[in-house]
KETIKOL-977012 format. One record per atom (N, C-alpha, C): x, y, z. Coordinates in steps of 0.02 Angstrom, whole numbers, plus 50000, padded with zeros to 5 digits. Layout:
N
XYZ/...
//
This chain:
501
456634746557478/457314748957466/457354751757395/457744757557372/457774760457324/458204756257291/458354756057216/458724750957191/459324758157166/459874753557164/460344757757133/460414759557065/460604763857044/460654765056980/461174768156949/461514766456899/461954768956846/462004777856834/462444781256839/462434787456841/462724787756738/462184795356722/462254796456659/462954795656639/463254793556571/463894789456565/464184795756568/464174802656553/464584807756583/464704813356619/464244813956670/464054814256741/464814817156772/465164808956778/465764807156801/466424811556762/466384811056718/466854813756683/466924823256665/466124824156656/466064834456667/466244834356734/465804830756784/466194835356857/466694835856864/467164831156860/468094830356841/468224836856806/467974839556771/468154842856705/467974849756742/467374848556754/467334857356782/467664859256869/467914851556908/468084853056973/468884853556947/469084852356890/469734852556881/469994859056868/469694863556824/469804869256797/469814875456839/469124872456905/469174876756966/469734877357006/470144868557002/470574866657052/471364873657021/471254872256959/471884874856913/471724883456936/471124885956932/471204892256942/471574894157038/471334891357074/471514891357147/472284890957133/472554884157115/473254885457101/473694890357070/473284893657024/473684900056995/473544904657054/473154906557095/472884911557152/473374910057183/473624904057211/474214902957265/474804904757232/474954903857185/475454905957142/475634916557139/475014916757124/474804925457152/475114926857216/475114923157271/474904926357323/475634924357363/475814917157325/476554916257341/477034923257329/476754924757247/477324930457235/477204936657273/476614937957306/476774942557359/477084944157406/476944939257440/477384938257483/478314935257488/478474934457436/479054933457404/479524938157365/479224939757306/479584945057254/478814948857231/478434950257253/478274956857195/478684965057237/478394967357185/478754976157230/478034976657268/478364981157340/477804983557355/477424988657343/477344990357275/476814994157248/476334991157231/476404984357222/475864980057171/475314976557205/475304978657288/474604976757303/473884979157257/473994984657258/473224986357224/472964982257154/473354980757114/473324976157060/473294970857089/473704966757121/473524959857148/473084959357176/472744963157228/472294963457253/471644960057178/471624965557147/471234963757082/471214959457063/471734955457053/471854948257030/471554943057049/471904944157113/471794938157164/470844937557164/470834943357180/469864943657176/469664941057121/469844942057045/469394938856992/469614933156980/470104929657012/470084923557014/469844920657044/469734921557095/469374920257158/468524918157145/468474922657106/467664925257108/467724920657036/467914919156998/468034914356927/467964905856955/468504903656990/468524898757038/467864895757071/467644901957106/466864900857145/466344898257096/466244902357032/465934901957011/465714894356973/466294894156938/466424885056906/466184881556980/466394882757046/466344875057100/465634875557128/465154882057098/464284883557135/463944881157075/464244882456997/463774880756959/462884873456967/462684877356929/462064874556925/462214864356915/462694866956860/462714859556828/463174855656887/463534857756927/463914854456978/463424850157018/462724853657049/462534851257096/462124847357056/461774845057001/461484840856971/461954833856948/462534837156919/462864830356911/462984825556992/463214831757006/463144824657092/462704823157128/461974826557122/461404823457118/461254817357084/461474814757026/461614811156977/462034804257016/462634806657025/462994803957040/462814798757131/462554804657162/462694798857227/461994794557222/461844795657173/461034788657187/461304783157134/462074784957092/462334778857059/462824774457117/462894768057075/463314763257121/463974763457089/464584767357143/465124769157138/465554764957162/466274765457131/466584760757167/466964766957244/467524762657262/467764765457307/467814772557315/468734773657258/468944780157230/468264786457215/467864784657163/467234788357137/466934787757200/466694785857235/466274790157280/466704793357342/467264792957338/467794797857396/467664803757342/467794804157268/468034810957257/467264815457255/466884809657238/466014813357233/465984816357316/465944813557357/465924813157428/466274822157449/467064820057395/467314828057420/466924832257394/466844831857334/466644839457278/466174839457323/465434835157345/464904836457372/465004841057427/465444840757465/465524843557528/465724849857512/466224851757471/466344858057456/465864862157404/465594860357378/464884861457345/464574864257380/464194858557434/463824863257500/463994868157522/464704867857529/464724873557586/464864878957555/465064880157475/465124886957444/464594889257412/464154883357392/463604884157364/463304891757382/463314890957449/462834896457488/463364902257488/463774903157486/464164909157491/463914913957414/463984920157424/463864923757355/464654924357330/464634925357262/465254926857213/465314932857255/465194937057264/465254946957280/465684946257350/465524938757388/465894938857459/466514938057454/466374929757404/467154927057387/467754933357365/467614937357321/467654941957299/468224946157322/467654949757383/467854953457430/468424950257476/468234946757502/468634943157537/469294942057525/469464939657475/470104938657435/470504943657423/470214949757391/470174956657376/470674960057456/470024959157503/470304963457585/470644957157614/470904952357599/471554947557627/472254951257571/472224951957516/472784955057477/472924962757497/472484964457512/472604970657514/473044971557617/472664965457663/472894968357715/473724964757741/473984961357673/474644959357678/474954963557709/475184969857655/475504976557685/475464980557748/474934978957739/474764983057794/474874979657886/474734973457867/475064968557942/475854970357936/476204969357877/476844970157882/477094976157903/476884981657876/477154990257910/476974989657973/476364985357998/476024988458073/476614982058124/476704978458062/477284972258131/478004976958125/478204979858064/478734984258066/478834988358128/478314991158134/478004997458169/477974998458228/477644990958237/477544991358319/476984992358347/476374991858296/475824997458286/475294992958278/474734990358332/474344985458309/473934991058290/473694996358304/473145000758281/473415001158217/473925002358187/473825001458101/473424996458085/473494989958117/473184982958086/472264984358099/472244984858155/471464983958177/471054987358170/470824990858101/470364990858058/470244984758015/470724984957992/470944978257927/470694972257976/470864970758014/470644963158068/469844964158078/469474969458096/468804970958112/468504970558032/468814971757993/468644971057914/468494963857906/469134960957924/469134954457894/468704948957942/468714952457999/468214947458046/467454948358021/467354953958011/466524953857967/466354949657912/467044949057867/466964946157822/466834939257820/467174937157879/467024928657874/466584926457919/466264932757960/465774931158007/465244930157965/465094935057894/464564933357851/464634926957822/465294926057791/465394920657767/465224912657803/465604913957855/464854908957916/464434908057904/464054912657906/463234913457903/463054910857865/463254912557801/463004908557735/462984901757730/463594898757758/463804889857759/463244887757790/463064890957871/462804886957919/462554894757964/462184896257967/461774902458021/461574901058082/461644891958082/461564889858151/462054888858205/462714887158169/463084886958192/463494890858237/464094888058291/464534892758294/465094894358237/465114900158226/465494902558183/466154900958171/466664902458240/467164897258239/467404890158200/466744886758215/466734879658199/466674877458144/466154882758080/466114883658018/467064884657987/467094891158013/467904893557992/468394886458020/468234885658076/468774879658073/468814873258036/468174872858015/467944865957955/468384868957896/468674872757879/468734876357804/469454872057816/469984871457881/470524870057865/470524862257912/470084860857941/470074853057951/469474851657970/469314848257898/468604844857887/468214841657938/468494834157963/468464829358003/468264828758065/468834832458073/468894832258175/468524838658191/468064837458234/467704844058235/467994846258304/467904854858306/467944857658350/468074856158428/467644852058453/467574848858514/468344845058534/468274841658473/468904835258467/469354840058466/469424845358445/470144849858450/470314852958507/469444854258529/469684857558602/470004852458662/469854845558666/469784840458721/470594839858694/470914839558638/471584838658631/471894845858656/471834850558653/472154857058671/472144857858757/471374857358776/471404855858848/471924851458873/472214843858827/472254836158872/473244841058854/473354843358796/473924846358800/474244850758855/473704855758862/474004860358922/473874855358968/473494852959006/473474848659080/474164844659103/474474840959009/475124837159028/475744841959022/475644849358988/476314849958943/476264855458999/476094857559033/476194865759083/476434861459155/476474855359189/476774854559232/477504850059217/477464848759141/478254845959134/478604852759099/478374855959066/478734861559078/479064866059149/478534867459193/478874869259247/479244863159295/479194856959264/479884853259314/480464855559266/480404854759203/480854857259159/481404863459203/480814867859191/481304873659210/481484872459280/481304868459327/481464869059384/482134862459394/482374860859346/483064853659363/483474857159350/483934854059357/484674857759373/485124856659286/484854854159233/484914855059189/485524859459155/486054857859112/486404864159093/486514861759005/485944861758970/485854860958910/486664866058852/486944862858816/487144868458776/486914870058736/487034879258712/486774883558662/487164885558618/486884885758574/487374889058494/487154896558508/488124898358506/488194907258523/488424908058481/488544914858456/488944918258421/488324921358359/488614925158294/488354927158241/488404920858197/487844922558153/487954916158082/487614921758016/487884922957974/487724925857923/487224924057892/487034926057869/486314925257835/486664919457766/486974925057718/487024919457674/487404911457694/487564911657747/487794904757769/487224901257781/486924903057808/486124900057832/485684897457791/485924901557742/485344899657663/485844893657638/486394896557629/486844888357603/486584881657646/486704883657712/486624876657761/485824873357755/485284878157736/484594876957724/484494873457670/484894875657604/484944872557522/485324864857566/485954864857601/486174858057621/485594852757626/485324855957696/484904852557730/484264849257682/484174852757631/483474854057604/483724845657536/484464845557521/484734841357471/484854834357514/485164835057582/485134830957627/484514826857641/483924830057660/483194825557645/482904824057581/483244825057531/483094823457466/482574826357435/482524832657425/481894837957410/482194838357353/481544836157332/481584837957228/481634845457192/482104848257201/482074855957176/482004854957088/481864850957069/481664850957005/480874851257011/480434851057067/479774854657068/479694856257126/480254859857130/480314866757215/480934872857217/480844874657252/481224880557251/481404881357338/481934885557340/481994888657439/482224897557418/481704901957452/481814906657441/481594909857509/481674917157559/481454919257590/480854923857599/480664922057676/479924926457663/479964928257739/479554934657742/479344937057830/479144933757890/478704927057848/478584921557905/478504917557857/478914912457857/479044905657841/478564902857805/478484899857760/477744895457720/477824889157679/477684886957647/477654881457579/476844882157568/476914880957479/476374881457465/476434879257378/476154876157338/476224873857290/475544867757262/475954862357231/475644858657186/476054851557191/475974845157175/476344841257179/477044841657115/476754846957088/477344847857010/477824856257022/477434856157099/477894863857097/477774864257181/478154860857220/477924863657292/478664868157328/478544874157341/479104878357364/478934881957438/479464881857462/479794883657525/480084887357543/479884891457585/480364898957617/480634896557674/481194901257703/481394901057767/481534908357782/481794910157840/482004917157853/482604914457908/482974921557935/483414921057957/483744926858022/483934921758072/484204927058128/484844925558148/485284930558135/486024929258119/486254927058204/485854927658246/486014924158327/485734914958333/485524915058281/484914909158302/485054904658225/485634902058200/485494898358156/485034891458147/484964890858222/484454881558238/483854885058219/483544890758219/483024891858191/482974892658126/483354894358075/483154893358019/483094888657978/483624881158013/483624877358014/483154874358016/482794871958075/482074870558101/481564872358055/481454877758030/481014880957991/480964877557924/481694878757908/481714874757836/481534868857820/481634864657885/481514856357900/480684854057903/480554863157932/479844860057934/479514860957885/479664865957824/479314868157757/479374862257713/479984860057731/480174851557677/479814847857687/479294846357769/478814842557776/478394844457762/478034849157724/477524852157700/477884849957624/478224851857605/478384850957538/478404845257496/478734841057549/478744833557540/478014830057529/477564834557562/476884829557561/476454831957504/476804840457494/476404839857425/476594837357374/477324837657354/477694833457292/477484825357307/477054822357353/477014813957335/476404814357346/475954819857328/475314817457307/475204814257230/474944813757216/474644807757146/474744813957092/475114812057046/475264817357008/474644815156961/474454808456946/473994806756901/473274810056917/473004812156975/472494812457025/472484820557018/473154825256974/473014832056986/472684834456955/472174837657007/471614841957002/470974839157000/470924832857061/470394830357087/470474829457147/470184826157191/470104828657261/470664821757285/470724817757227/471304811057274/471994815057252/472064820157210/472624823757198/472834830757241/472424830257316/472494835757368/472264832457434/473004835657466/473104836557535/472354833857559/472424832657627/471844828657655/471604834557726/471924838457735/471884844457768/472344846657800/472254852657849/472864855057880/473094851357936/472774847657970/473024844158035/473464839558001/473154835557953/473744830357920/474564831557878/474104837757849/474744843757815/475314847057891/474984849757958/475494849257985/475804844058014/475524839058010/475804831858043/476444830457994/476394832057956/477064831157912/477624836057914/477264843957939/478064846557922/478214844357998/477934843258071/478134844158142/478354835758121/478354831658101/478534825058103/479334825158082/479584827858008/480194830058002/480524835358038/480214839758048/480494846958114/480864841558175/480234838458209/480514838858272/480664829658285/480424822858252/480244814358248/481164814558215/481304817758158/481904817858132/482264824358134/482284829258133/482644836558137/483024838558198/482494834158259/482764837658329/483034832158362/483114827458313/483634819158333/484404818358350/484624815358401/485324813158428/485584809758355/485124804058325/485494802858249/485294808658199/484924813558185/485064816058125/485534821758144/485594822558181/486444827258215/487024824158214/487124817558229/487614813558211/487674813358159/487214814558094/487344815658015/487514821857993/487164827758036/487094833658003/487684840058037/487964836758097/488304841658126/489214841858102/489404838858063/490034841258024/489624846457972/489374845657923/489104851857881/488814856957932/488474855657975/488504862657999/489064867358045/489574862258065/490204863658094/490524866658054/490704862357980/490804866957930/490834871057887/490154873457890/489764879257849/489754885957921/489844884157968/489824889858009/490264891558060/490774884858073/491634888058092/491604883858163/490894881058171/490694878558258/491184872758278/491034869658315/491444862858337/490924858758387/490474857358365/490074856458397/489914848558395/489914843258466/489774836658445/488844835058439/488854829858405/488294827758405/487604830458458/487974827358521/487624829558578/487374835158614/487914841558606/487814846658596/487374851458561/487404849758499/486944850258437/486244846858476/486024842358479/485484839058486/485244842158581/485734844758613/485454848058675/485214855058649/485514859658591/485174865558582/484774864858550/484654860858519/484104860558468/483344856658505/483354856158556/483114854758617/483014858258697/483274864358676/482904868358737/482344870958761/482184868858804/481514872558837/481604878758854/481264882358821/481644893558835/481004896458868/481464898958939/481104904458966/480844909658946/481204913258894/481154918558858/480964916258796/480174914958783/479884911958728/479454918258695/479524920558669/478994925758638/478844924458571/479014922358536/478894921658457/478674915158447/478124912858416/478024903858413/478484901058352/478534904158304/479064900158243/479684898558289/479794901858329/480474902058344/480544897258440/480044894758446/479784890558512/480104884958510/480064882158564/480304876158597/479744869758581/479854865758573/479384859458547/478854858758598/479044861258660/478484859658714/477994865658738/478374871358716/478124878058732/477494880258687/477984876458619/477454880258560/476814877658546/476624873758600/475694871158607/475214878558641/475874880858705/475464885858726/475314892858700/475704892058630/475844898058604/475064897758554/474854890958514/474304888858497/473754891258529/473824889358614/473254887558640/473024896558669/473454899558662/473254908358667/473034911358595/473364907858539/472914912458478/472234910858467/472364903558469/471564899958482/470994900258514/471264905258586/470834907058643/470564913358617/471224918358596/470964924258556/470644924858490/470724922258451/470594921058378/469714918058405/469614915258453/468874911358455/468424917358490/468624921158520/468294925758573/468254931458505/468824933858458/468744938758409/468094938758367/467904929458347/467374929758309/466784927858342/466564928258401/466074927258426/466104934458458/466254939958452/466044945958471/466214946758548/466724943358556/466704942258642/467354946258653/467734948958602/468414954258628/468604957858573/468504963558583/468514969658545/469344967058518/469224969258464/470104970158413/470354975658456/470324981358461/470594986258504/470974982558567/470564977858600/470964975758663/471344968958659/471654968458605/471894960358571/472694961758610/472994967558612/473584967258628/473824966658720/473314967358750/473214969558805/473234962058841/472634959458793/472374951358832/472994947158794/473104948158733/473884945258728/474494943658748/474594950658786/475154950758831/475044947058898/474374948558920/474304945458979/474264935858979/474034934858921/473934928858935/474854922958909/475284928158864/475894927858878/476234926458939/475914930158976/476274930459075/476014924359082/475314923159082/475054918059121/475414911459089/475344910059006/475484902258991/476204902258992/476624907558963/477274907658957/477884909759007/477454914159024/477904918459083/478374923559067/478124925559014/478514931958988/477924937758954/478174943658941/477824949058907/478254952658865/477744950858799/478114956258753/478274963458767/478834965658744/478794974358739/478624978058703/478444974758641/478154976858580/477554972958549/477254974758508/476804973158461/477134967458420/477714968958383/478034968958329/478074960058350/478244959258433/478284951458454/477964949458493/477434951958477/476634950958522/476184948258484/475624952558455/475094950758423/475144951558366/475844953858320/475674956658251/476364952558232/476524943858279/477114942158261/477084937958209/476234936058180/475844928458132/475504931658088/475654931258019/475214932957971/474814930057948/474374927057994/473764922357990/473174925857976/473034931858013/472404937158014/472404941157970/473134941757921/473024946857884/472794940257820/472704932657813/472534929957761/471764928257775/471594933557854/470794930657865/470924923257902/471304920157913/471334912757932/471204909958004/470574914057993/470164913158068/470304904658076/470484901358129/470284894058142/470694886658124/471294894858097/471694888258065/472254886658122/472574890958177/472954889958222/472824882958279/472134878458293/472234871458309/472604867058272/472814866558204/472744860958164/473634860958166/473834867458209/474534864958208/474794860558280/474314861858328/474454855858379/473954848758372/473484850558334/473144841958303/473724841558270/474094843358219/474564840058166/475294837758218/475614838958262/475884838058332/475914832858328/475214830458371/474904825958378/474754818458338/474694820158286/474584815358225/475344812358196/475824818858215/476504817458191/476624812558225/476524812758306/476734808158346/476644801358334/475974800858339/475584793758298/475874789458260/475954794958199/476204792558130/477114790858149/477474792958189/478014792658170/478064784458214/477724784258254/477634778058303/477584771558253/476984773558204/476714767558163/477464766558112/477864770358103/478314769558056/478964765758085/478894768658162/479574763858189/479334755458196/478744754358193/478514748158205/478594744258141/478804747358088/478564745158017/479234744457975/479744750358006/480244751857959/480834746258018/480984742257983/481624741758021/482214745758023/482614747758095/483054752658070/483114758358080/482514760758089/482094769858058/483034771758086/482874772258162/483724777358197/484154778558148/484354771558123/485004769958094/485104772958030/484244773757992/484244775557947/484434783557933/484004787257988/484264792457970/484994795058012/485344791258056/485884794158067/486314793758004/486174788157960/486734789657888/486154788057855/485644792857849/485684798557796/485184794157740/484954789357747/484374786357712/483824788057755/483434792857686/482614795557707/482394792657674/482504788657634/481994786957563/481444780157602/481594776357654/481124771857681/480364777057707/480734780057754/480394784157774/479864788557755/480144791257701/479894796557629/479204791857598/479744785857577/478894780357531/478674778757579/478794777957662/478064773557701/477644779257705/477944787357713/477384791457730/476944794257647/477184791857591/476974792257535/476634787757513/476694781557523/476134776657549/475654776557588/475634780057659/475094778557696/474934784757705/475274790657668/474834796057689/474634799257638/475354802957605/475134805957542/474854803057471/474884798957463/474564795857403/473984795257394/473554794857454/472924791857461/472684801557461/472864807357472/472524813857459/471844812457485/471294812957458/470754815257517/470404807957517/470684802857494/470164795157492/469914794757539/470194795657578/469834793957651/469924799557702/469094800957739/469304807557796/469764806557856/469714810357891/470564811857927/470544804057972/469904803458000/470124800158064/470074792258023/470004789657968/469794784557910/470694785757891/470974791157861/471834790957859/472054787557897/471954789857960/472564789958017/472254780658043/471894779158042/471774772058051/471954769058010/471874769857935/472244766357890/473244764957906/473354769257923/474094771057917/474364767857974/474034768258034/474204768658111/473704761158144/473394760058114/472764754958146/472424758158204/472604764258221/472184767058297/471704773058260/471244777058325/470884782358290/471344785458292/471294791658284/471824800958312/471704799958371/472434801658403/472104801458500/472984806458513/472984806258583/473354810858586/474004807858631/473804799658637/474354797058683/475084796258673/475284795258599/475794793658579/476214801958567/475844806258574/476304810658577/476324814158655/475844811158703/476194813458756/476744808358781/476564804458787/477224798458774/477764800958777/477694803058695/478404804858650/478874811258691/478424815558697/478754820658758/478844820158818/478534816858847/478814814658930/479554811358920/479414804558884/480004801758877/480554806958850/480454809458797/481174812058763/481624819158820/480964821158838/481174828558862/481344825058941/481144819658966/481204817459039/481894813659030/482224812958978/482884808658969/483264818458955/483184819958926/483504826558903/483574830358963/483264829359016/483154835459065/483414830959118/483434823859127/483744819059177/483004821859239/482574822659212/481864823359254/481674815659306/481604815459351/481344808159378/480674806459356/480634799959355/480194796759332/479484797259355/
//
């Protein structure tokens, strides 16, 4: 047996130092890329573009250095305690896998994601996927190389999908996406087939009312706008730092429950970055633990508390009042709960619909990078597979294939991690009713703060200490599985729909 040994006394302390400075440049890049999509003019792609690239390529450079992979050479043959070998454990892993990438890719890459902002947006204006699909055949080369470099053995997919959830590999995402459609496509069609007469919120709602009722909502869950902001964007986001995490919403003057919804769900993104370890920023226990866990938080407030009989019993005088309605509790909590025939847009989906809306970009997005469906024919197999999971067809582009600005950030692989995060919400919100006495009561008047510290305790605090399926056992005592959120939807939607048992 090798004996353990003591790592050089500052080993520990440069990697900190140089993974920190990398961490700080990424955060100014998001900061870049926030203001794009927010407030710059649109003249200023070509400069940002520039930007974003030499930071990019600055960033890379500090996390490939020479001295990186020696100090943690160094490091994992010393005897670490817990913390120190989670954060060695991370840098190592992201080490590897950029190691092999060239600066000139990173580069590029960053470079043709800024640049194809605009250009998704005129072609979703437009109507026009042939504006986009050069830019998509661009950007699919780009990360097809970028593949290559990580892993040449691999499927490519599976590389790109590691970038936004480490842990759970591929397989495990597919057996959950499969076990989703098998349960969620025949309670949907009893859905639509009961005699059901849900009510809907009609009429116009002004925009600036919407933004007031969003600022409500956003003060109502107790969001620290002393390190956040709510501003609008084309498709919805959060993105920040635990000392600065901010939130967009947008707005459709027919559909105020959607901006609503939206906002509810950016606060759960927001929320999890403001209670990461402020002490921990700009090491790997001071970041998110990935995207499945990152969406498990905003779909846990969206839909565990947002789309609740008690948080409508709290929230529906302010919205009665901010928008002229008269609407009881129940009412409120039946629209904010419909299963819609006429589903075309996923931000704007039904809690049960919007798995299948997943499970078609995912189908397409996987066939794009394995060379198996021409970009040219993306709108075609789009629409069709609309008919098949949804039962509707777009008439346009604009609310078809060019409705997610996912492809114009390159974000091949990231569309599972919003029905793993579903999923995980479910889990997690389970382990909290077992724990919190109360939870209902709590949020029908309006105390989040139990809620807020158990998931800041068992989720966000701990940032990457432990990998996903090592989290979710800590927090939950079970692995990731997918029972508690089919559960959660049979039951809720089989009481909502008066469905038989």
């Amino acid at each position: 047996m090798t004996a353990e040994r003591s790592a050089t006394p500052d080993a520990y302390d440069d990697l900190l130092d140089q993974y920190g400075r990398a961490t700080y440049l990424g955060d100014a890049n998001m900061i870049l890329s926030w203001d794009q999509e927010v407030m710059m003019p649109e003249g200023g792609t070509p400069a940002r573009a520039k930007q974003r690239g030499a930071v990019s390529a600055a960033q890379h450079d500090l996390l490939v250095d020479d001295a990186v992979g020696e100090w943690l050479d160094d490091l994992e043959a010393a005897d670490l305690d817990g913390d120190r070998a989670a954060v060695v454990r991370e840098i190592r892993r992201e080490y590897d896998r950029k190691a092999t990438v060239p600066t000139a890719l990173v580069e590029e890459i960053s470079e043709a994601t800024s640049d194809a902002h605009p250009v998704w947006q005129a072609a979703k204006d437009e109507d026009d996927w042939e504006q986009f699909a050069p830019t998509v055949d661009r950007l699919l080369d780009l990360k097809r190389e970028y593949a290559g470099h990580i892993d040449p053995d691999a499927d490519p997919y599976a590389v790109l999908f590691a970038d936004y959830e480490p842990y759970l590999d591929l397989d495990t995402a597919e057996r959950v996406l499969e076990r989703l459609r098998d349960r969620l496509v025949p309670l949907i069609d009893e859905i639509r087939a009961s005699d059901a007469d849900l009510h809907a919120v009609e009429g116009t709602f002004p925009a600036d009312d919407q933004m007031a009722l969003s600022r409500e909502a956003l003060e109502t869950l107790e969001y620290d706008f002393e390190r956040g902001r709510l501003d609008t964007a084309p498709h919805p986001f959060s993105s920040g730092t635990q000392f600065d995490a901010r939130v967009t919403t947008r707005f459709d003057e027919s559909d105020p429950l959607d901006s609503l919804g939206s906002t509810i769900h950016e606060f759960g993104h927001a929320s999890y970055t403001q209670g990461l370890s402020t002490d921990d920023y700009g090491t790997p226990l001071g970041q998110h633990r990935g995207l499945t866990v990152h969406e498990s938080q905003s779909r846990l407030w969206e839909n565990h508390v947002g789309r609740t009989e008690p948080f409508w019993s709290l929230f529906v005088p302010r919205f009665n009042d901010r928008h002229g309605t008269d609407l009881t509790p129940r009412q409120a909590y039946e629209a904010a709960n419909q299963v819609y025939e006429d589903n075309l847009i996923r931000v704007e989906a039904d809690e049960l619909t919007y798995h299948l809306h997943i499970i078609l970009r995912f189908e397409i997005e996987r066939d794009l990078v394995a060379g198996d469906l021409d970009v040219a024919e993306v709108p075609a197999v789009w629409n069709d597979k609309m008919d098949e999971y949804l039962g509707v067809r777009p008439d346009a582009d604009g609310e078809g294939c060019l409705q997610d600005i996912h492809w114009s950030h390159g974000s091949f692989g990231y569309f599972p991690t919003y029905s793993l995060g579903s999923v995980l919400a479910a889990q997690l919100y389970a382990a909290a009713e077992r724990e919190i006495d109360g939870l209902e009561s709590d949020v029908r008047t309006g105390e989040f703060g139990p809620l807020r510290q158990w998931l800041t305790d068992n989720v966000h605090a701990h940032g990457r200490r432990y990998t996903t399926d090592d989290l979710v056992r800590e927090a939950t005592g079970e692995s990731f599985a997918a029972d508690h959120f089919i559960e959660y939807v049979e039951d809720k939607f089989g009481a909502i729909y008066d469905l038989a048992d």
